[in-house]
Every structure is written in structure tokens, then in C-alpha cells.
C-alpha positions in Angstrom: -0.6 -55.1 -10.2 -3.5 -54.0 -8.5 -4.8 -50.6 -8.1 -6.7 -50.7 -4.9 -5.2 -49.1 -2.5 -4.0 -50.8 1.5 -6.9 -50.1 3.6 -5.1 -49.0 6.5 -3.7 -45.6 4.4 -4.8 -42.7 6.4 -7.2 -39.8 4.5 -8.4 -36.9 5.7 -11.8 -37.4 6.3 -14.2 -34.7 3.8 -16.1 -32.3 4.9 -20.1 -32.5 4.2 -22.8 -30.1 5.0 -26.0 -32.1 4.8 -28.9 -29.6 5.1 -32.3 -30.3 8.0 -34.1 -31.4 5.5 -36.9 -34.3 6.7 -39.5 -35.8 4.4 -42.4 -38.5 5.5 -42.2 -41.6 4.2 -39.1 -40.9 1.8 -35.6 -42.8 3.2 -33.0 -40.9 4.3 -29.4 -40.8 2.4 -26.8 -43.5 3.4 -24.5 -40.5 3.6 -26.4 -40.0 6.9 -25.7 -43.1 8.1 -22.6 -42.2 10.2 -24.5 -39.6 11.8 -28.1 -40.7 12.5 -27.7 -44.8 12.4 -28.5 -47.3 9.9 -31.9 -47.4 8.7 -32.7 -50.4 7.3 -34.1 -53.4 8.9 -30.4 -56.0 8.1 -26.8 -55.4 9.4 -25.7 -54.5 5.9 -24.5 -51.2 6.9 -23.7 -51.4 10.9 -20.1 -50.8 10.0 -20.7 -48.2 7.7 -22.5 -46.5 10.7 -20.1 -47.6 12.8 -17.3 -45.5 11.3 -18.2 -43.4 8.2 -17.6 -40.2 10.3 -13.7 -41.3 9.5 -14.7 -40.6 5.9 -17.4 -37.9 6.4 -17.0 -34.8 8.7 -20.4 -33.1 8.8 -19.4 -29.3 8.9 -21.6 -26.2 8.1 -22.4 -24.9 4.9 -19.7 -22.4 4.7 -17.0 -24.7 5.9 -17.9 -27.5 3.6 -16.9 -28.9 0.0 -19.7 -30.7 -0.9 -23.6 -30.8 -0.1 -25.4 -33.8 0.5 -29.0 -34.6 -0.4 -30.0 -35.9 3.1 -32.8 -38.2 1.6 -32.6 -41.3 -1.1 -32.8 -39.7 -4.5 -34.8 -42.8 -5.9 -37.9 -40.8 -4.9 -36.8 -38.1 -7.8 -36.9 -40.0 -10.3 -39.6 -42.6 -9.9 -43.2 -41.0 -10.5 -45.1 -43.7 -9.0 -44.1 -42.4 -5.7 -46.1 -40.2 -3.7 -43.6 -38.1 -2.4 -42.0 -37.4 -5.6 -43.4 -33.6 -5.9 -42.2 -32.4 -2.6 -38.8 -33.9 -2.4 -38.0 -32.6 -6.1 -39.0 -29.0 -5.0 -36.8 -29.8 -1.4 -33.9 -31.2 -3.8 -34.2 -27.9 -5.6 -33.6 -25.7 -2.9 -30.5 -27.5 -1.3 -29.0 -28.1 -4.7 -29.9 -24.4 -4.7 -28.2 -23.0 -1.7 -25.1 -25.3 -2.7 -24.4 -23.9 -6.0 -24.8 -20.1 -4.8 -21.3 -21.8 -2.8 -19.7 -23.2 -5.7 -20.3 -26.7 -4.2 -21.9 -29.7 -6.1 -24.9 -31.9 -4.1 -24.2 -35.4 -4.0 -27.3 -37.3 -4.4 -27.6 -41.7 -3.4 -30.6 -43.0 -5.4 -30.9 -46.5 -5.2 -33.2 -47.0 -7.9 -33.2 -49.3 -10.9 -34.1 -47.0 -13.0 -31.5 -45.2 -15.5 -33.4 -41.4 -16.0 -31.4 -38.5 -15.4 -31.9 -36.9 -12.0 -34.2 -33.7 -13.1 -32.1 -31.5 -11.5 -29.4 -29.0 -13.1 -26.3 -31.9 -13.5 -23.6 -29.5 -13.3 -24.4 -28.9 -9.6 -24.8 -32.3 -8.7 -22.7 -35.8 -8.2 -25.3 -39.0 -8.6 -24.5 -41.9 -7.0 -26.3 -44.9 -8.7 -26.4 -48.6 -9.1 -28.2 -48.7 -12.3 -26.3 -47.1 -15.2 -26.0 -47.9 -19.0 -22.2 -47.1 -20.1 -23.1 -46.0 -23.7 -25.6 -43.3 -22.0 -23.4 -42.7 -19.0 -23.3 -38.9 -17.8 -20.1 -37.5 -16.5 -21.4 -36.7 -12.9 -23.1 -40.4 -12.5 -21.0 -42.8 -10.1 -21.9 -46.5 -9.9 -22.8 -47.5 -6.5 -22.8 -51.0 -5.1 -25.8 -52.5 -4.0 -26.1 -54.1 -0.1 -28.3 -56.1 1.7 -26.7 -58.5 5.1 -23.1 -58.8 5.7 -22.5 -62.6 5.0 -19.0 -63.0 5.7 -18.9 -63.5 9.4 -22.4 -65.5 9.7 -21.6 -67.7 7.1 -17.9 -67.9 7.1 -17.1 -67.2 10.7 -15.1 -64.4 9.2 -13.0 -67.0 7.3 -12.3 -67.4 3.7 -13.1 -70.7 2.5 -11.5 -71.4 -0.5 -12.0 -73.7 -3.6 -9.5 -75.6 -4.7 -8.6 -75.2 -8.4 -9.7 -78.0 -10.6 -9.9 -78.9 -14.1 -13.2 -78.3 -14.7 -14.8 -75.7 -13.2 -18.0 -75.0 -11.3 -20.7 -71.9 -12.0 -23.2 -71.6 -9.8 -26.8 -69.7 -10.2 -29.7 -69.3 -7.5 -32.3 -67.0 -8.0 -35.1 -65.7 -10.6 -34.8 -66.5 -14.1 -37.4 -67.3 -16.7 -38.6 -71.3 -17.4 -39.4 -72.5 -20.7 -38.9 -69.9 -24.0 -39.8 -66.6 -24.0 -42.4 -65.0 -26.0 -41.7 -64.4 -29.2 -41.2 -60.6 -29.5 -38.1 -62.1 -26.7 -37.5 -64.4 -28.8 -36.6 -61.8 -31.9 -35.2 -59.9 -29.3 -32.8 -62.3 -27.9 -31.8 -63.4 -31.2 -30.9 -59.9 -32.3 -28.7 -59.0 -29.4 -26.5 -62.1 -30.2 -26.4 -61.3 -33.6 -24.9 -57.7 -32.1 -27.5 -55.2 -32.9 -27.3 -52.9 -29.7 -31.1 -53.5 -28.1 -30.8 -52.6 -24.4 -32.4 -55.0 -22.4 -35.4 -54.2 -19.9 -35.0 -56.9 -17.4 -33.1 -60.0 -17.1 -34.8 -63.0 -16.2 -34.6 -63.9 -19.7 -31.1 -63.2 -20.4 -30.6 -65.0 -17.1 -32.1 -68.3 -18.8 -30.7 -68.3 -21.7 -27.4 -67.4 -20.7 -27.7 -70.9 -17.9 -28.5 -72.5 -21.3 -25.4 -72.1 -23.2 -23.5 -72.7 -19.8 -24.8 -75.9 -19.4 -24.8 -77.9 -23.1 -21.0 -76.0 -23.1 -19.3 -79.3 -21.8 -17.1 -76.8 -20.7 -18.1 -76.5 -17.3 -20.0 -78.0 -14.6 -23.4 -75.9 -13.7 -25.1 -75.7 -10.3 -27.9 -73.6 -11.0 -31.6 -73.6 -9.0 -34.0 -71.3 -10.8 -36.7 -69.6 -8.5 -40.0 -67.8 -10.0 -39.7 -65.1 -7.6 -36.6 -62.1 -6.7 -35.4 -62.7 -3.3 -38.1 -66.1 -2.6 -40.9 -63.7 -2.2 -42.9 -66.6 -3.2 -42.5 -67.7 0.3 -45.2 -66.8 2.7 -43.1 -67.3 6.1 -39.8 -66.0 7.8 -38.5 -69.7 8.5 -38.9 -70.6 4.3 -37.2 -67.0 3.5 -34.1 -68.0 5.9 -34.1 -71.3 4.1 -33.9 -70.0 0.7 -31.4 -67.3 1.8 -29.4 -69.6 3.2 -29.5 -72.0 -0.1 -28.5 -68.8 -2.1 -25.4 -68.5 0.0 -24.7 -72.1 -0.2 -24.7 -72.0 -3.6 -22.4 -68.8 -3.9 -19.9 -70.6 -1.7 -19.9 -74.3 -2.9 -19.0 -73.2 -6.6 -16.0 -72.0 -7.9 -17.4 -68.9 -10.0 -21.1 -67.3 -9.6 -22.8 -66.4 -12.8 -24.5 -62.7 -12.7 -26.6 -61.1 -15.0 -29.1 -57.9 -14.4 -32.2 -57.9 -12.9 -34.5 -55.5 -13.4 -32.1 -52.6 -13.1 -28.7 -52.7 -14.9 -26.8 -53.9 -12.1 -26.5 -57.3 -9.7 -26.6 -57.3 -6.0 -24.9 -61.2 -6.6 -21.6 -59.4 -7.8 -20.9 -57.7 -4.5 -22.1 -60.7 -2.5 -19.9 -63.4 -4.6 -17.2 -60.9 -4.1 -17.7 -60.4 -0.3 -17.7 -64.6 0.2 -14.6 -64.2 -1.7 -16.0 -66.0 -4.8 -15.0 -64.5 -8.3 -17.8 -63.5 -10.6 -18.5 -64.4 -13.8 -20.9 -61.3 -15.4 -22.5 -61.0 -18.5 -22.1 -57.5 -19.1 -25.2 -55.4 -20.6 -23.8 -52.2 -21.3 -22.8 -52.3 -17.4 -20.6 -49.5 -15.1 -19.1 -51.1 -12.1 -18.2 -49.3 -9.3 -14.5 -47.5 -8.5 -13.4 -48.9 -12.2 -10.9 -46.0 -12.1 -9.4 -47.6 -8.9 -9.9 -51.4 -9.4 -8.8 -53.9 -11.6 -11.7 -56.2 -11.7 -9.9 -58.2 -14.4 -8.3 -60.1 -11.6 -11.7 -61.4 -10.5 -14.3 -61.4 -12.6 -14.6 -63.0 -16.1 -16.7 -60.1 -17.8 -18.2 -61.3 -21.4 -20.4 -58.8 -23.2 -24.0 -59.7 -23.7 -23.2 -60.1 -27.5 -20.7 -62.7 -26.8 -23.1 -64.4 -24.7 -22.4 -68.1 -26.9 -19.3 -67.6 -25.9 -19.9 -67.3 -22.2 -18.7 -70.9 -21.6 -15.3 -70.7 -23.3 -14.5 -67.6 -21.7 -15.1 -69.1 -18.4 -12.9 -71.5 -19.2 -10.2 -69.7 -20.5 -10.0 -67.6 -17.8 -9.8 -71.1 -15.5 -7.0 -72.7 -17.5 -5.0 -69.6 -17.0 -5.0 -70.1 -13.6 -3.5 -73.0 -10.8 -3.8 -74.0 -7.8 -2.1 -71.1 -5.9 -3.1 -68.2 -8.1 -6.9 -69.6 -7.9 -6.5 -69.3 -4.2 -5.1 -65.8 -5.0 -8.1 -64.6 -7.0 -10.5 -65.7 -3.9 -8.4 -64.4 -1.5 -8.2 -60.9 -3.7 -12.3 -61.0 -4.5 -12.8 -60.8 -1.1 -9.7 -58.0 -0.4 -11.6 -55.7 -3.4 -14.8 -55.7 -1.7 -13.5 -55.2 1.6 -11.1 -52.3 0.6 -13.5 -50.4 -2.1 -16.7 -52.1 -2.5 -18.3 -52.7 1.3 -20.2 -49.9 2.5 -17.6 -48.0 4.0 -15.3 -49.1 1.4 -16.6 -48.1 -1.0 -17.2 -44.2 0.2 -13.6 -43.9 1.3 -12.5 -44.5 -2.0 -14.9 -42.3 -3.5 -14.2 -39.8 -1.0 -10.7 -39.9 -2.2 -12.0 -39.4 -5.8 -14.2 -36.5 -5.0 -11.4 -35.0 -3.0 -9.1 -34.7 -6.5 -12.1 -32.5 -7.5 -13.1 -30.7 -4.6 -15.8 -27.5 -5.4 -14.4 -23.8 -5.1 -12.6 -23.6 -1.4 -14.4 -22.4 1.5 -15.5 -18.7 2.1 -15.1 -17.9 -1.6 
């Protein structure tokens, strides 16, 4: 039984106050989006612009229930930016003005970093893609990441599915080390799969050795095409980035299940593609927080294996397949891409969080 919601249930839409607050150089808040247009350069969030004022209702200070920071919140937490000083002391004052209301600032930092926000946490609600469960604060929400909608350029807006088989297919394309790893890694690696809890710094690594076990399994067939580069950046021209974009997708949609482990930050934009192509996922999990886990059931399409079971990736895999037929396999693709539609696209996602933060709303207006 699922616990996503129907998409087409009705909400009132929550009311925002999102302060004139305007910083050079520094991204504004995809909270914004509804009301100022997408900002970024892909059609990742055209919807989200679109018709996120059906979530959002931008309202006035005194009429609202929640604040919003109305810039990205990476730039509070990352030092190497030059804009850090100024939009900590801007945060300050609307996080400021918000609490003298009773109302909590929600902040979107897309960052991979995992630091607290250095703001009072009481006051404020952190949306994140990057968070470590064991160090998890109670205000901290893990947000999905985006980049281009795929499903109606690739799939004409229609699901292809995989047929079930006996053997199954995992598919990798992407950045991941080659060779062995130093050996401080190497001690590393051998120590998280002996269980001591080391929390990993980057993936790449992980990536490799995790392909590794995968493919002398016998389990399972592998499709995997390692790049040296995140995203191709290798590539010096727009024709060779569309090429390897396109290969990433292919490789997404001509396997059965799509193997993701962390980059840099604790989190995998492959998730929420593989989902969106309606592709189950199969994650290694290190220490991960996925998004809406209160409202989804992500059991029904993702084989999740902790990063000290990682020998064992394989056989889960494959126990997870041999549960499953010809018609609930179809079922599991045709729910991957239902979950990211209904909770974990752009606009999605914030109406189900808007739902959450609704259940909690700050003190009621003019108190």
C-alpha cells in the first residue's frame, strides 16, 4: 500500500512572505520560482514555474506562516564564496524579522556540503540535498536534486518499460575511479566493509568498487561506462556534451535497474532521474536521507543496501528481482515514475512538503 498521495487531491495553497531581499552574484531561492521565473539555464523547473503559485501564495509578513530566504542558502555555508559575509548578515535580519512573528524561515541550499546553517535552527526549516542520517537535525528536509526534464524528450512522454527477465540488468554511466585507490582508500574501504562507521568524503571510489562486486557477482548482467569527469566536463564542445548526455540516458533506460552511489555530496542526482524515466534504483546507501520518506514508500522501487553490506549488493539485487514477475515488474516502473511525478519533481515535491509544513504551521497570523 502506498503512501503517496493521488496528485489531483486539492490543498490549500500556503501562505509565504518572501522578504525584497536581492544580492549580486548569489542565486535566488527556487521558492521564488513561481513568482519571478526559472533561473537556470535547462527546463528542469519550467513547470515548477509554471504553477507553484498553486502551492505557494506570496502574502505579506503579517498574513503569512512561514518566511522564505529569497536567495540559495548554499552561499551560507560555503566560505569559498565571495558573497558569503553579506548574505549571512541579510539571512540574519529576515530570519530576524520572522521570528519576532513566531514564524520559522525556510531556507533551499543546494550545496553538497553537510554543515549546519549558522543561523539560530529553531527559527529556521533547511531544505537540503546533502544530509548524513546519523547527524540529521530535526529542522533539515532532504531535497531532490534537478537538472532537464527527460521524460518527454526522451520518452515522448511515454513509459517504456522493461520486460522482466531472469537475469537482471544494472546499468552505470558516469564518474567513478579506474584502477585501485590509494592506499589510505584502500584501509578505508576495507574498514567500512568490515562495518566500522567511517563516513565517506566522495564517491568515485565507492562507485568503483561497488561496479566491482556487481560484475564478478554472476548474479547479474552489468552495463556500466565509467567517465573521468562529473557530467563529461572532459568535453570541450556542446555537440560531445549532448552526446554523452544522451549515452547517460540511454543507459538509464536500456537497463532494468540503475546503480547509484554519492558523489561528492551525500546524495545522487541519478536517483531522481532513474525514477523520472520510470527506472527503479538500486542505491548504496551511505548514511543517506531521501526525500518525503515520511510520505513514500521507496521500498516499492528501490533496492536500498547499506554501504556495509556493499558484498552483498549483488544478491540483494537479485532478491529483490526474483520477487518480482512479469506484471508486478511492470508495476514497479510504472510506480518509479508515479513517485517522482506525484512527490519528487519540482512541483511535486513542494506540494507534498507544503502539506508537511502545513501540519506544523508557526503561531497564526496577527498574534
Amino acid at each position: 500500500m502506498t503512501k503517496v498521495g493521488r496528485r489531483d487531491v486539492a490543498q490549500e495553497r500556503l501562505p509565504i512572505w518572501i522578504p525584497d531581499v536581492h544580492l549580486n552574484g548569489v542565486k535566488v531561492s527556487q521558492v521564488l520560482y513561481p513568482f519571478v521565473g526559472s533561473q537556470v539555464d535547462h527546463d528542469g523547473y519550467d513547470v515548477l514555474a509554471s504553477r507553484g503559485q498553486e502551492v505557494f501564495e506570496r502574502t505579506t509578513l503579517e498574513q503569512a506562516r512561514f518566511a522564505v530566504l529569497p536567495f540559495d542558502g548554499n552561499v551560507l555555508v560555503d566560505s569559498n564564496l565571495p558573497a558569503g559575509p553579506s548574505a549571512l548578515a541579510a539571512a540574519r535580519k529576515v530570519v530576524g524579522r520572522a521570528a519576532q512573528r513566531g514564524l520559522k524561515t525556510i531556507i533551499v541550499a543546494n550545496t553538497d556540503r553537510v554543515e549546519p546553517i549558522p543561523l539560530p535552527q529553531k527559527s529556521i526549516i533547511v531544505l537540503r540535498p546533502s544530509i548524513l542520517r546519523s547527524k540529521k537535525r530535526a529542522n533539515e528536509y532532504a531535497l531532490p536534486a534537478w537538472h532537464n526534464e527527460l521524460f518527454s524528450k526522451h520518452c515522448n512522454s511515454e513509459l517504456k518499460i522493461q520486460p522482466w527477465r531472469q537475469i537482471p540488468s544494472v546499468g552505470f554511466c558516469g564518474h567513478a575511479a579506474r584502477g585501485r585507490p590509494p592506499l589510505t582508500r584502500r584501509i578505508k574501504l576495507l574498514l567500512q566493509d568490515c562495518g566500522v562507521p567511517i563516513p565517506h568524503n566522495d564517491g568515485i571510489w565507492l562507485r568503483s568498487a561497488c561496479m566491482d562486486y556487481l560484475a564478478r557477482s554472476g548474479e547479474v548482467e552489468t552495463n556500466f561506462i565509467v567517465r573521468d569527469h562529473y557530467f563529461g566536463a572532459s568535453f570541450q564542445n556542446d555537440l560531445e556534451k549532448q552526446a554523452c548526455r544522451d549515452e547517460y540516458i540511454r543507459n538509464i533506460l536500456d537497463n532494468d535497474y540503475s546503480l547509484c552511489v554519492r558523489g561528492f555530496g551525500n546524495h545522487s542526482f541519478r536517483v531522481y532521474e532513474s525514477l523520472s524515466l520510470g527506472r527503479p534504483v538500486l542505491l548504496l546507501d551511505t548514511d543517506c536521507v531521501l526525500p518525503l520518506e515520511e510520505l513514500i514508500n521507496y521500498e516499492e522501487v528501490m533496492v536500498r543496501v547499506p554501504d556495509r553490506e556493499l558484498p552483498n549488493v549483488a544478491y540483494r539485487l537479485k532478491a529483490f528481482h526474483d520477487s518480482l514477475n512479469e506484471v508486478s515488474f511492470e508495476r514497479v516502473q510504472r510506480r518509479a515514475r508515479d513517485v517522482w511525478e506525484e512527490s519528487l519533481s519540482p512541483l511535486g515535491y513542494y506540494r507534498s512538503l507544503a502539506r508537511i509544513l502545513a501540519k506544523f504551521q508557526s503561531s497564526p497570523p496577527g498574534t
